[in-house]
N, C-alpha and C positions, 0 to 999 in steps of 0.2 A: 904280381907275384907269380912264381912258377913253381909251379906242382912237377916233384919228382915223382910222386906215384899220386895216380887219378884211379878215380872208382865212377863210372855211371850209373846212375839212379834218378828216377821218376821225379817231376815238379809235381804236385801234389796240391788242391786247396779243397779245404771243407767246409760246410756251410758253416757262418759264422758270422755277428753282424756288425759292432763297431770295431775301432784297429789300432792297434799300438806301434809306434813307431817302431823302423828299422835294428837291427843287430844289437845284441848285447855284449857291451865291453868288457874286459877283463876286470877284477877284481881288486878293487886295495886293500894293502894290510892295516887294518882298523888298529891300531892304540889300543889298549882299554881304558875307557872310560876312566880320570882324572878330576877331581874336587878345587874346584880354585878359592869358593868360599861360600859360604848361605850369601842366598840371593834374592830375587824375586823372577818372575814372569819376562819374557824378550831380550835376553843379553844377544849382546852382538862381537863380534870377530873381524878384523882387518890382518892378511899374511902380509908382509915388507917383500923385496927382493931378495932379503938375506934367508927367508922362512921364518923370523920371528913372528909368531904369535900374540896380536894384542886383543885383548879382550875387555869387554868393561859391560858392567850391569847396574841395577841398583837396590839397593838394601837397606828398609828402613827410611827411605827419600834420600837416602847417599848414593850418588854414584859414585862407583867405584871401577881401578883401573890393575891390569893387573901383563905383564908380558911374560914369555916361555920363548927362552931361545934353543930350549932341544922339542926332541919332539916326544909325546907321551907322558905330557907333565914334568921333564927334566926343566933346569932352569926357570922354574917360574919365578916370580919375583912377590913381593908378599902386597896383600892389596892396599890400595892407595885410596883416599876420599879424594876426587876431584873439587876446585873451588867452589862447590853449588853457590847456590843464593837461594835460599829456602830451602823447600820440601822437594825432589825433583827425582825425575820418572824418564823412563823408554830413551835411554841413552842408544846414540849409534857411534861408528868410527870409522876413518878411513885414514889412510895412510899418503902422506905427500911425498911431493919429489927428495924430498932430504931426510924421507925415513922417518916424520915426526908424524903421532899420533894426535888427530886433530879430530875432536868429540863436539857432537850437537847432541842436545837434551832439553824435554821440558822440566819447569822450575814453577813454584806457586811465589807468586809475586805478594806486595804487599795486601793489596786485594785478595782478602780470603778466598774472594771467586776467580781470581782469574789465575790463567798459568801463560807462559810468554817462552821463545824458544831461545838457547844462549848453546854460544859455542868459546868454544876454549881449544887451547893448545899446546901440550906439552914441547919446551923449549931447554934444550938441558936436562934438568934436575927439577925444573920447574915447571908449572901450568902457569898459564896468563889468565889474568882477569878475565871471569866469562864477558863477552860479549852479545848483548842482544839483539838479536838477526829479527827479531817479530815485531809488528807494532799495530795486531789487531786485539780486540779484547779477549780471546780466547784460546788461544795457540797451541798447539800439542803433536805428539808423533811426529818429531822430525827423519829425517831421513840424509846422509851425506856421502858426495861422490869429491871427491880429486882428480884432476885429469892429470898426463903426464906434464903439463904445462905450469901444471901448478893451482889452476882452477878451483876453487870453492865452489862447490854447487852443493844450496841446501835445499829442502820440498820440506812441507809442515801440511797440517790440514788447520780451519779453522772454525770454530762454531757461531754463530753469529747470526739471532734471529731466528731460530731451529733453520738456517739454512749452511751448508759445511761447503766451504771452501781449498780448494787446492793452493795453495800461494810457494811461490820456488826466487830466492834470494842468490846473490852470487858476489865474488871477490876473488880478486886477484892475487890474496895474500894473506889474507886474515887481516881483522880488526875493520873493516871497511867494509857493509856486504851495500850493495845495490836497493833502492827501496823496494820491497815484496810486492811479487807481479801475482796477478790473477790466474792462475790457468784452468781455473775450474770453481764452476758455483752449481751447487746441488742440491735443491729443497728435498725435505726427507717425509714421508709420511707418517713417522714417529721419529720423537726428537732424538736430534744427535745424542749419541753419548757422550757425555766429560769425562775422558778415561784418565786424566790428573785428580779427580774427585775420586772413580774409582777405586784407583792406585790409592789414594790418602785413608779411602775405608774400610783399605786390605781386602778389594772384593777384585782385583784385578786377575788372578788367576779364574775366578770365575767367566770374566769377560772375555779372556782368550781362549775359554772353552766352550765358548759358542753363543752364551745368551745375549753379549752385548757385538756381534760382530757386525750385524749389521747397520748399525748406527755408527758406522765410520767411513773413509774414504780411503786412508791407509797409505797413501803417499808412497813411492820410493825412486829411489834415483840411482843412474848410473852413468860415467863420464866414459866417451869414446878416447882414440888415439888423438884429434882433433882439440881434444878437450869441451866438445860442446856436450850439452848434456840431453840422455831419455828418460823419461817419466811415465808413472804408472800411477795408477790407481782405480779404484773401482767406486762408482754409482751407491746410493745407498738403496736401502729397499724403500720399494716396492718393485722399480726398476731393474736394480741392480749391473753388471755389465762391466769389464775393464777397457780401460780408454787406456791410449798410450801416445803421445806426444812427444818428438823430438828434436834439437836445433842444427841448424847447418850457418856455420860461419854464425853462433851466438843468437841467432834471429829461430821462435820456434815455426815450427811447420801447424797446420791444423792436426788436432787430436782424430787418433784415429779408432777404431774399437777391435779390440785384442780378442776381447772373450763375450757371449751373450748367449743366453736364453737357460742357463741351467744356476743361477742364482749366484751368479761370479762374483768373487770377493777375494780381499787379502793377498794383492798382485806382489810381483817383486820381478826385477830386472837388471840383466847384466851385459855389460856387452863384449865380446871376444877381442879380442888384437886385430884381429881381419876388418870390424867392423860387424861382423855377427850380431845380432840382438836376441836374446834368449828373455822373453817373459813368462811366469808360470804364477799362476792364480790356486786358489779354492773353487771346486764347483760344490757349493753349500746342495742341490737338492739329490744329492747321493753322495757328498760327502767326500770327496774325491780330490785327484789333481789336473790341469789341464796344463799344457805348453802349446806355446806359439814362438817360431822363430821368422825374424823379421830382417830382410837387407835392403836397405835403402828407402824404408818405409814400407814396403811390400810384403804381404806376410808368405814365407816361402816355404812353412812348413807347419802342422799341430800335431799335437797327441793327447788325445780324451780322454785315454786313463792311465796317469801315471803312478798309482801308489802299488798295482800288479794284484788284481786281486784282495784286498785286506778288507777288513768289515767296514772301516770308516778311516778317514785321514784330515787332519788340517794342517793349518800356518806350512805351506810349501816355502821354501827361499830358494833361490839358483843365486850361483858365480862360475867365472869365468877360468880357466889355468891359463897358462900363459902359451901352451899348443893349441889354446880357441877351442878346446871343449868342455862343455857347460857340464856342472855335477848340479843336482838337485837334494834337498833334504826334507824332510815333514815327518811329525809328529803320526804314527799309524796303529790302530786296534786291531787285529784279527774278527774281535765280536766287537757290537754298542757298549756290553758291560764291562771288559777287560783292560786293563791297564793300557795305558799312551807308550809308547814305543818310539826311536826315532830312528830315521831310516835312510838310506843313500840310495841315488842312483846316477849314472852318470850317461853324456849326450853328447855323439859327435859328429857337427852342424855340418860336414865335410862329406859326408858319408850319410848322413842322416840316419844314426847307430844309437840305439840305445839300450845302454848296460841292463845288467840284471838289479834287481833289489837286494841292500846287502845291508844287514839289522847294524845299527852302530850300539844301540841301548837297550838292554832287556832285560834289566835288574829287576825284576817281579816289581818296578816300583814305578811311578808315573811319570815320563819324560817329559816334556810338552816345551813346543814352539822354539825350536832349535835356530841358529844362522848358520851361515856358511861362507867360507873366503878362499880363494884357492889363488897358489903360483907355484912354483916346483912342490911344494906340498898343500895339503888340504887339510883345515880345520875347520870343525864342529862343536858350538857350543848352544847348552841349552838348559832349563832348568828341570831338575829332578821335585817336582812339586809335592811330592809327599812327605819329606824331610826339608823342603827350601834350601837346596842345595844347588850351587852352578856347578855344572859338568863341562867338560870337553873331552873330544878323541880328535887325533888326529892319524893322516896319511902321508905317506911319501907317494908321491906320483912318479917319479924316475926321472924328473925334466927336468933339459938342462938348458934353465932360462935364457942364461946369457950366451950361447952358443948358438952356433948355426943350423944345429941340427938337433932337435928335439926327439926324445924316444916314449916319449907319454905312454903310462901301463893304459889310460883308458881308449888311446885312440887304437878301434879296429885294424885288422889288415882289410886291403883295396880289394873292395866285389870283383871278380873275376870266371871270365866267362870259360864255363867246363869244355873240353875237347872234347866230341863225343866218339871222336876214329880213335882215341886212346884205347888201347885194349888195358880191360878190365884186372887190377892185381886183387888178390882174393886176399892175400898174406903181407901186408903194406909193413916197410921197416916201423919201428917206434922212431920221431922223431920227425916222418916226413909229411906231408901234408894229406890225406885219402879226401878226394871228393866223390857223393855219390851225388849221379844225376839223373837224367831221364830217359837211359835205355836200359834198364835194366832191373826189374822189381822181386821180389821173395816169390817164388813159387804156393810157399805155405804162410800166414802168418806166424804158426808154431812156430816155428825154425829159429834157430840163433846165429844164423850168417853173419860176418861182421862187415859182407861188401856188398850187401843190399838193404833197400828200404822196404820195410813190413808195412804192407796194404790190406786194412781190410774191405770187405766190399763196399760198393758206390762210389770208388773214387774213379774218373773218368781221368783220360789225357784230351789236352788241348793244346791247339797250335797259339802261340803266341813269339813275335818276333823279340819282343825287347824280356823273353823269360832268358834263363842265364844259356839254354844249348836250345832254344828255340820252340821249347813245348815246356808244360807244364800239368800236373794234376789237379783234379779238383772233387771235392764231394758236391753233388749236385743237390740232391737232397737231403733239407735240414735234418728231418725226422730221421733216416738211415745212417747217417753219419754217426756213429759211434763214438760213446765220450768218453772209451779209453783207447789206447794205443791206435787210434785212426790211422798216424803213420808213426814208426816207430824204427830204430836204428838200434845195434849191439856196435860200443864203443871197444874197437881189440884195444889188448894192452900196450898203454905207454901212449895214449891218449886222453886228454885230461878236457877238451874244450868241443864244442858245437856250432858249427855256424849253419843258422837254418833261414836259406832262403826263402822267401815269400812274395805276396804279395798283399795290399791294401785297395779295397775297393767302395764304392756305397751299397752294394747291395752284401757287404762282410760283416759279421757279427763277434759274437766273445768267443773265445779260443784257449784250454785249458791246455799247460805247459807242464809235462811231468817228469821227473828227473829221477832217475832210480825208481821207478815205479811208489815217486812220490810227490804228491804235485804242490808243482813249484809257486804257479801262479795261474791267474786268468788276463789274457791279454784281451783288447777294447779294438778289432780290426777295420771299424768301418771309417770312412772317410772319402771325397772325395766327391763327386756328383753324378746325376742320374745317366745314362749314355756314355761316360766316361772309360775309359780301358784300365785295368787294377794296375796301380803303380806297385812296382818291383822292387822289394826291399830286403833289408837281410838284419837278423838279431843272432847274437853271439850270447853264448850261456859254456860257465863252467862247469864243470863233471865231477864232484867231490869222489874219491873210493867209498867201495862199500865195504861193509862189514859181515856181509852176510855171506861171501866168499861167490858172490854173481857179479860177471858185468857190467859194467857202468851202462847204462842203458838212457835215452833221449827219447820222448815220446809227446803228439800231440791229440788233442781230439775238442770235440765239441761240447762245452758243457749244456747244449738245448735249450740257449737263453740270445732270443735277440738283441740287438742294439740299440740301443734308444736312438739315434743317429739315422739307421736307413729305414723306408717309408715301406721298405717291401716284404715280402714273406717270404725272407732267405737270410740265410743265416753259414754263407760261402766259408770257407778256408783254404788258402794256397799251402801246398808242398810244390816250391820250385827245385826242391834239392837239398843235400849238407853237405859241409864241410867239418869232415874230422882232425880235430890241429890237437897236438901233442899238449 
């Protein structure tokens, strides 16, 4: 990118100790929030390439099936019973190469105790006869991917023995799947849970709120361009831990471990058009989200906390758009006692950028355990549990699939290294780009300068080669670093966005983000290992106006809380700089 008008200002980091990934993306215009029908617990969502909308849940032990071909609840269609056979729970969907919505779900078989997994297919105007993909005594939570090829790929868990099993089935077409393979056996220190039993005792929403989570394994799939497929799931407790495993040319690879040591549960997986693989779990012992992004089997990137600050959060899900960047969603409290809430964030594996937190649900009433699908647009569905209500919202992303050239609202612009012989414009048009770097700081904190970065004491400069103009800031000491306006920026008018350079290190801690002199979030800095040099990142944040007739203002600092993450007594934060964007 090329900056018509540049501004120099200081890299800056302040103690701080674990660390949130890269830049935050711009914004999508959320729907409101839309009713499809009373529902239960875990509905799911598949987008087509046209952006229709398919969604299915279940109600009563009916699943049920419902499509929306505009967006914001236009065109829905009225809901439909799918063929069950019995009593039947935790439907999922995906979409095939001819646009047909093709659904897995557990069913109570003849055996009052047993439940068995069946998929089905709308053809036409009609579903086909479920088909039985399972053939162990216990079967539940399945999970299903479609490749471009046409691929059936399904994952289930199974109970057997108090020991739960992973098992992943596959077809070339429907009606035919392969005998179910092994990929995972897990004795549990308390017995699995039968979440078809649960469901049948109406205690299912209880179970997705935490008491029964971890007596499962949770299974989830997703199919490459290749059409082979990756899988997730997590350990049960005592253990616990996300394992991910995936095929090259059909054939799997050994399982590999995604996530460990903070109570990981409740995975989900998607993978980009590049080949990208984006996993994101639960970390149950602070309640949280984790990401792991993976190429070639290699894990080539994390992030330790992604819900930004909030009291508590579960059931995360990620998918894909069709420009390879991942959106994230989860159910999130501000406090323990306060209503569920559901939330976006979105991740660009390219850039390693990740958006701001943007509420999709906040109806003073209780969201919980939302999914997600994405291709030119993005939709969100989830259950309103305090009336037993399905919800969705959706987004237009701006992309244009079938073309050669994608304009995605969530992918950042390209890191770009500041000129620092650029002389300094004080008075930047509306419109053009102002970066502030590392020659040049606020004489006063007071001051309301709009072309320098507000410092207050203990922040030091260091040289570093790979910082954006070759030096950066840093607060040295945890205790001195101030946890308001550490460094702080006045946006002039006709600027609306922030892009605030940084960086990520192990000895980096939490770092509080405040926007309008209102804080926005706590980001999670540390990462990385001991001797290592802090990797250089960048997150992007919008600037809503104010109403209070002041400045749009951008501000960091330290909230005096270290990371659980790094071993040391520091608690770092980088200022490498900002970018002011209209």
């Amino acid at each position: 990118m090329q900056f018509r008008k540049a501004l120099a200002v200081a890299l800056v980091v302040l103690g701080a100790s674990a660390f949130l990934l890269p830049f935050m993306v711009s914004a999508a215009s959320w729907s409101s929030p839309f009713a499809l029908a009373s529902g239960d617990s875990k509905p799911a969502v598949a987008v087509d390439d046209a952006g229709t909308q398919h969604y299915v849940w279940w109600a009563g032990g009916k699943v049920q099936y419902s499509k929306c071909t505009g967006q914001g609840g236009n065109g829905c269609s009225s809901p439909e019973n799918l063929p069950t056979k019995g009593s039947s729970y935790y439907p999922s969907i995906a979409i095939d190469p001819q646009g047909r919505p093709n659904v897995v779900f557990e069913s109570k078989t003849n055996d009052a105790n047993k439940y068995s997994v069946f998929w089905t297919r709308k053809q036409g105007n009609t579903w086909v006869s479920p088909k039985k993909v399972s053939s162990e005594p216990y079967s539940e939570l399945p999970d299903i991917a479609i490749g471009p090829g046409g691929a059936i790929h399904v994952i289930y868990q199974s109970k057997q023995n108090g020991t739960g099993y992973v098992y992943y089935t596959k077809s070339n077409g429907g009606f035919e799947f392969s005998a179910p393979e092994a990929l995972e056996n897990a004795p549990s220190e308390a017995p699995l849970a039968e979440f078809g039993e649960l469901a049948e005792q109406g205690k299912a929403a209880e179970a997705m709120e935490g008491s029964q989570i971890s007596n499962g394994l949770y299974p989830r799939i997703a199919a490459d361009q290749n059409d082979d497929a990756h899988a997730v799931w997590n350990l049960p407790g005592p253990g616990y831990g996300i394992k991910y495993r995936y095929q090259v040319s059909g054939n799997w690879k050994k399982a590999k471990t995604a996530g460990s040591g903070q109570k990981d549960q409740t995975p989900d997986v998607a993978v980009a058009p590049n080949g990208s693989v984006g996993i994101i779990w639960g970390t149950y012992d602070d309640f949280n989200a984790a990401f792991a992004e993976f190429t070639n089997g290699n894990k080539d990137n994390s992030v330790s906390d992604i819900d930004g600050g909030l009291g508590q959060s579960l059931w995360p899900k990620i998918s894909s758009d069709c420009a390879g960047n991942f959106h994230f969603v989860f159910q999130g409290s501000v406090a323990a006692d306060s209503k569920w809430n559901v939330y976006h964030r979105a991740y660009d594996p390219s850039t390693n950028s990740l958006g701001g937190r943007e509420t999709i649900a906040d109806l003073g009433q209780s969201e919980q355990t939302p999914a997600v699908d994405a291709r030119s647009i993005i939709a969100v569905v989830y259950t309103q549990t305090t009336n037993g209500i399905v919800d969705a919202a959706t987004a237009n992303l701006n992309l244009n699939c079938n073309g050669a050239t994608a304009t995605p609202t969530f992918t950042p612009s390209p890191t770009n290294t500041p000129d620092p012989n650029i002389t300094p414009t004080v008075t930047p048009t509306p419109g053009d780009a102002l970066t502030l770097a590392n020659t040049a700081k606020c004489a006063s904190y007071d001051g309301v300068e709009t072309d320098c970065i507000h410092y207050r004491k203990a922040w030091k400069k260091y040289d570093a080669a790979k910082a954006t103009d070759g030096n950066y800031s840093r607060c040295d000491d945890g205790a001195a670093c101030p946890k308001r306006a550490a460094a702080k920026i006045y946006l002039p008018e006709g600027y609306t966005q922030v892009k605030w350079f940084t960086a990520k290190a192990k000895t980096y801690g939490k770092v509080n983000v405040w926007i309008n002199d209102v804080l926005a979030e706590t980001l999670d800095m540390c990462q990385g290992s001991k001797g290592v040099a802090p990797k250089f990142v960048n997150l992007q944040y919008n600037i809503p106006a104010r109403n209070d007739g002041q400045p749009r203002t951008f501000e960091i600092g330290v909230p005096g809380k270290h990371s659980s993450c790094s071993p040391y007594n520091s608690n770092y934060v980088t200022v490498d700089g900002f970018e002011i964007l209209p």
